[in-house]
C-alpha positions as CSV (number, residue, x, y, z in Angstrom):
1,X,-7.4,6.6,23.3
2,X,-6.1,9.9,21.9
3,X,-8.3,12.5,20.3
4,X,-5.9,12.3,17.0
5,X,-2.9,10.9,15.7
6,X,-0.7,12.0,13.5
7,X,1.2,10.4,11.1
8,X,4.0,11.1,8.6
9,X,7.3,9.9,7.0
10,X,10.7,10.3,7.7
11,X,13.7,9.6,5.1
12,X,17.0,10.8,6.6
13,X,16.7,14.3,7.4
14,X,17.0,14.4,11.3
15,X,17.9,17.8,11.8
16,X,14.4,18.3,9.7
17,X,12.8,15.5,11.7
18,X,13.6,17.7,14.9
19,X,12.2,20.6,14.3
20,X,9.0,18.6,13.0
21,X,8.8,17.1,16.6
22,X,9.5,20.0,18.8
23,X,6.5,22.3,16.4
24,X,4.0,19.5,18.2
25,X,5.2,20.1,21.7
26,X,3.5,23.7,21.2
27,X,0.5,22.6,20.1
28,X,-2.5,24.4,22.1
29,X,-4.4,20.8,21.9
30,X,-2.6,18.6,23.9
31,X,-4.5,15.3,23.2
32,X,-3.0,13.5,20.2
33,X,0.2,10.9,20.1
34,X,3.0,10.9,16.9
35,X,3.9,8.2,14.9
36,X,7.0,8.7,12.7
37,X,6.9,6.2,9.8
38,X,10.9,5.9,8.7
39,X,11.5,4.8,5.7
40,X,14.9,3.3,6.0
41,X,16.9,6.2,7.3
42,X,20.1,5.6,8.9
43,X,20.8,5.2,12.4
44,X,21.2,9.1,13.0
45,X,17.3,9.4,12.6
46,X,16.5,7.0,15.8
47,X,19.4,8.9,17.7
48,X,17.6,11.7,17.4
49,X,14.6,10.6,18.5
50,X,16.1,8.9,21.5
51,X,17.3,12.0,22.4
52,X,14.2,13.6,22.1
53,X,11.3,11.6,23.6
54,X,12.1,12.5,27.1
55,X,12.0,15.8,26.6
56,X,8.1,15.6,24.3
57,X,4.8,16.5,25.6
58,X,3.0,13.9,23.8
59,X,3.5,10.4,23.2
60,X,5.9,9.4,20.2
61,X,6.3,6.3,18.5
62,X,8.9,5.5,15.8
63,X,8.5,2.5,13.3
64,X,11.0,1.7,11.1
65,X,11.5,-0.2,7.8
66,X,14.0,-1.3,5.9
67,X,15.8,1.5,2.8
68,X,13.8,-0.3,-0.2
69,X,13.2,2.5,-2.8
70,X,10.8,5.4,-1.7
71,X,7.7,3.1,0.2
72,X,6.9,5.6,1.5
73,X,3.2,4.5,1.0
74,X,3.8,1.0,2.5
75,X,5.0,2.7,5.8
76,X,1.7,4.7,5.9
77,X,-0.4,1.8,5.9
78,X,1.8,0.5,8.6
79,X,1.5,3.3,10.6
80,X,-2.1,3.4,10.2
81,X,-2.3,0.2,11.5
82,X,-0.6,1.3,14.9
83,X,-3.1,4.2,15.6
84,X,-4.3,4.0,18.7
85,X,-7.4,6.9,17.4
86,X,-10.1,7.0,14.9
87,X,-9.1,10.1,13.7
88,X,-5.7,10.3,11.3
89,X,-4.1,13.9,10.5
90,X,-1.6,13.4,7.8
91,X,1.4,15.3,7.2
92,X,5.6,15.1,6.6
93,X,8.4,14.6,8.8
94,X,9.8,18.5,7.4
95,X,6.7,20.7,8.1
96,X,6.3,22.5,11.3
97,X,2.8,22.8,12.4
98,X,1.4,26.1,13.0
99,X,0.6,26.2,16.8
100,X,-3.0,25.5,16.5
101,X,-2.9,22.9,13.6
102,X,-3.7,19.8,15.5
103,X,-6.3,21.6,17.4
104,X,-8.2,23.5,14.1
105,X,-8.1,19.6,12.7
106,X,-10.0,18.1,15.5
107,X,-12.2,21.3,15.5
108,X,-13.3,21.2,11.9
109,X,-13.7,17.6,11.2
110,X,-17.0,16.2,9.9
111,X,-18.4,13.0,9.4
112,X,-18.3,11.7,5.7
113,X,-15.5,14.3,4.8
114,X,-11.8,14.3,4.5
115,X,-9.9,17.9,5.3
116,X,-6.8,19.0,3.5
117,X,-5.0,21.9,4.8
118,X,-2.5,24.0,3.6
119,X,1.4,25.3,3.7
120,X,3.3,27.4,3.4
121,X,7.4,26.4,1.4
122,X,10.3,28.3,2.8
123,X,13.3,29.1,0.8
124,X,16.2,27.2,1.2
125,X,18.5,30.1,2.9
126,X,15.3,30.2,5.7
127,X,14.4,27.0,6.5
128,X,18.3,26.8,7.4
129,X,18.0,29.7,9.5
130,X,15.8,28.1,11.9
131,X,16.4,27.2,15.2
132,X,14.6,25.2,18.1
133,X,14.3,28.5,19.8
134,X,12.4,30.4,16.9
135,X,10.0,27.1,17.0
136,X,9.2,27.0,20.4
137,X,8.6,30.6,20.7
138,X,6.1,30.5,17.5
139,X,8.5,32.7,15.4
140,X,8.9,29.4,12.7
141,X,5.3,30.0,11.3
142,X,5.0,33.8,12.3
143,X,4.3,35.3,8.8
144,X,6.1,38.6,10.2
145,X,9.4,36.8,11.1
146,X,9.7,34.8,8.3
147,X,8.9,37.7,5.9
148,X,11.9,39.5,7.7
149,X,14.3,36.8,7.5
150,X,13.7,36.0,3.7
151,X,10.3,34.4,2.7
152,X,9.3,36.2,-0.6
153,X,6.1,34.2,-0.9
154,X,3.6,36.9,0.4
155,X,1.1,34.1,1.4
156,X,-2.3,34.8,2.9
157,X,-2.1,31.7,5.3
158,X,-0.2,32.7,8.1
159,X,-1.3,36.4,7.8
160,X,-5.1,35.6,8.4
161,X,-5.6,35.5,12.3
162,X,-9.1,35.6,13.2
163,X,-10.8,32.0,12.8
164,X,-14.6,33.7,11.1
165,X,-11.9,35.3,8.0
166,X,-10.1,31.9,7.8
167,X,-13.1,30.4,7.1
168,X,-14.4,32.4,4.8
169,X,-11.2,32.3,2.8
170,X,-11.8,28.5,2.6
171,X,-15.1,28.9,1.5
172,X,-14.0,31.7,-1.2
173,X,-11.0,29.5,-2.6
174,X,-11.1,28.4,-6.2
175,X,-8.9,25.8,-5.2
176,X,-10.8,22.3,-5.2
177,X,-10.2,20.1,-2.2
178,X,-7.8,17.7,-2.5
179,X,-5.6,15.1,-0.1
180,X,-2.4,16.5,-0.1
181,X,-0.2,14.6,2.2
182,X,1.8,17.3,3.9
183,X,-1.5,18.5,5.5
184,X,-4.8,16.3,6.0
185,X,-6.9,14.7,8.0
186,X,-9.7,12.3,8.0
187,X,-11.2,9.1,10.0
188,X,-9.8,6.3,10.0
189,X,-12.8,3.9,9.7
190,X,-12.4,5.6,6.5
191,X,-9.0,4.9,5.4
192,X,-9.3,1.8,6.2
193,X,-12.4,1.4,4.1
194,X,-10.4,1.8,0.9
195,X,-7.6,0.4,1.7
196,X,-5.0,3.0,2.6
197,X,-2.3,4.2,0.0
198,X,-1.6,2.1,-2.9
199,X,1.8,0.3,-2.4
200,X,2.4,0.2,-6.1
201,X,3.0,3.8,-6.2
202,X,6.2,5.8,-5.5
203,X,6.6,9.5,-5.0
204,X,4.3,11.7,-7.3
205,X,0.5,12.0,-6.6
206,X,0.7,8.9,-4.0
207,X,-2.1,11.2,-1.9
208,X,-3.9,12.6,-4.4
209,X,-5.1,9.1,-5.2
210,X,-6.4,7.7,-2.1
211,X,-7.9,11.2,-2.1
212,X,-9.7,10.4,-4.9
213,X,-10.5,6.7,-3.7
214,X,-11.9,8.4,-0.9
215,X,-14.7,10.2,-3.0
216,X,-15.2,7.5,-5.1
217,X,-16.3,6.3,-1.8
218,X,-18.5,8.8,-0.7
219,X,-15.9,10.9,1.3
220,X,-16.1,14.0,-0.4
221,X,-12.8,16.9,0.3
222,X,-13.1,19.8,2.8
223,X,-10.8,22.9,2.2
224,X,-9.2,24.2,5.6
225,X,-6.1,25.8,3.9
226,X,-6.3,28.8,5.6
227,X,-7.5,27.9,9.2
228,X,-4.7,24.3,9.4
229,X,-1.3,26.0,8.6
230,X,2.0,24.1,8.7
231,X,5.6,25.5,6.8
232,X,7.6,23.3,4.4
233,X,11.2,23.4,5.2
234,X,13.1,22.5,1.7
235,X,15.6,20.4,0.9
236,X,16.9,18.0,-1.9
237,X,14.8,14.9,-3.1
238,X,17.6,12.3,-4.1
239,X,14.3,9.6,-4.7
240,X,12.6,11.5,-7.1
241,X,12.7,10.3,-10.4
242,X,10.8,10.3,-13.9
243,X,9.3,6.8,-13.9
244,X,8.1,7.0,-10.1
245,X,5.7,10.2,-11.7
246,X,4.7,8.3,-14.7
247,X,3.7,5.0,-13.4
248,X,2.0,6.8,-10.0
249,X,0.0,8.9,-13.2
250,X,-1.2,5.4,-15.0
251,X,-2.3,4.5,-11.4
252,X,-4.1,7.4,-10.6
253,X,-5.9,7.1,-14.0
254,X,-7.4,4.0,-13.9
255,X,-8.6,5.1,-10.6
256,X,-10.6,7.7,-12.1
257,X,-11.6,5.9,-14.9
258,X,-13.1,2.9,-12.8
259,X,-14.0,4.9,-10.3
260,X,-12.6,2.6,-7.9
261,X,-13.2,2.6,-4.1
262,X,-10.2,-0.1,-2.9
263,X,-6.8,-0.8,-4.4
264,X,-5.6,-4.7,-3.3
265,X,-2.3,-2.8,-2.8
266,X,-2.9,-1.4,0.7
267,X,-3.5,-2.1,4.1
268,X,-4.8,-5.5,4.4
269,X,-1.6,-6.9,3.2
270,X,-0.2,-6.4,6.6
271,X,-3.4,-7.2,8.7
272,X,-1.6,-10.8,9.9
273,X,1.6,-9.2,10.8
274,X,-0.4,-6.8,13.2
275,X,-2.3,-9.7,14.5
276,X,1.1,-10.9,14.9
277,X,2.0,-7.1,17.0
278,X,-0.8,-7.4,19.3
């Protein structure tokens, strides 16, 4: 059983989707698998993969479901249920991990707590510029290279180096913990526990509220922003629109307002078909 795995989404952005893979093969902790959760991308996606997994350091897995909508959620709770850990880091099929974000996961986790990291969003002109060499070699999330090649966001993440300022930094932050999905981790007795991500919701807060299902629970939020670092390479967001935000915002209220601890929209609905798997 692997010390981690990690888990994100995928929705037709291979050249992204490569980079994503080839930031885990430098990871200084070696002991975690992938699983990319596609959400209906076209055949280009699984080519690239293909390609790739003879050439990975870690053991990938790719599950794929059919173009619905953004379910992205759905896929998540899918993917959960092929974990072969107990302990889930969360993130997205276009961030490249900092080199030592897998291992500063495993290294800071805690019973009882969930830990939400941070990031760091590249321009568009940048993330373009990138190339499997500058990823390999560490220059991707090197605050010095990227400042040189056109990040204007002077952020404090990637500057810190030494682990004791890191953590004070996220014990200083005013920012309040919360589960972002492009960076967080927790156990997965716990997910599991309340259910996973709501299915009902689309793109727009979908993490935030099984983050907050989770301390409805008893799971409170631990901020590791500045010591689990990944960078968010942009592009467009075709699935976005207006009614996903304001139906995921109903959702998310009558979370907080009944405090609830489970959604019926989540994992268990696919418990039989991974009876079915095994």
């Amino acid at each position: 059983m692997p010390a981690a795995t990690v888990l994100f989404a995928t929705y037709n952005e291979p050249r992204w989707l490569e980079w994503v893979l080839w930031g885990y093969t430098t990871q200084t902790e070696r002991d975690f698998e992938v699983i990319v959760v596609d959400d209906g991308s076209r055949e280009d996606t699984r080519a690239v993969i293909d390609r790739l997994r003879p050439q990975l350091n870690y053991p990938l897995r790719h599950f794929w479901q059919p173009d619905e909508g953004y379910q992205k959620c759905k896929g998540m709770n899918r993917g959960i249920l092929l974990a072969r850990s107990d302990y889930l880091i969360f993130t997205d099929g276009d961030c490249i991990p900092h080199r030592d974000f897998v291992a500063r996961h495993l290294a800071l986790r805690q019973a009882g707590r969930y830990l939400t990291g941070g990031y760091c969003k590249l321009p568009l002109a940048l993330s373009q510029r990138i190339t499997r060499e500058d990823i390999l070699a560490g220059r991707a999330t090197d605050y010095a290279w990227l400042a040189a090649n056109g990040l204007e966001r002077h952020t404090l993440k990637l500057r810190v180096q030494r682990e004791w300022l890191r953590r004070a930094l996220n014990a200083l932050t005013p920012v309040k913990p919360r589960l972002h999905g492009h960076n967080a981790s927790a156990w997965k007795a716990d997910v599991v526990r309340v259910n996973g991500w709501d299915e009902r919701m689309q793109y727009g807060g979908q993490d935030l509220e099984l983050g907050e299902r989770l301390v409805n629970a008893g799971v409170r939020g631990k901020t590791i922003r500045y010591s689990a670092i990944c960078v968010h390479l942009e592009h467009k967001r075709g699935y976005m629109k207006p009614e996903m935000r304001q139906k995921n915002d109903a959702i998310r209220a009558q979370t907080r307002r009944e405090r609830a601890t489970w959604t019926p929209h989540g994992i268990d609905l696919h418990l039989d078909e991974a009876n079915r798997a095994d």
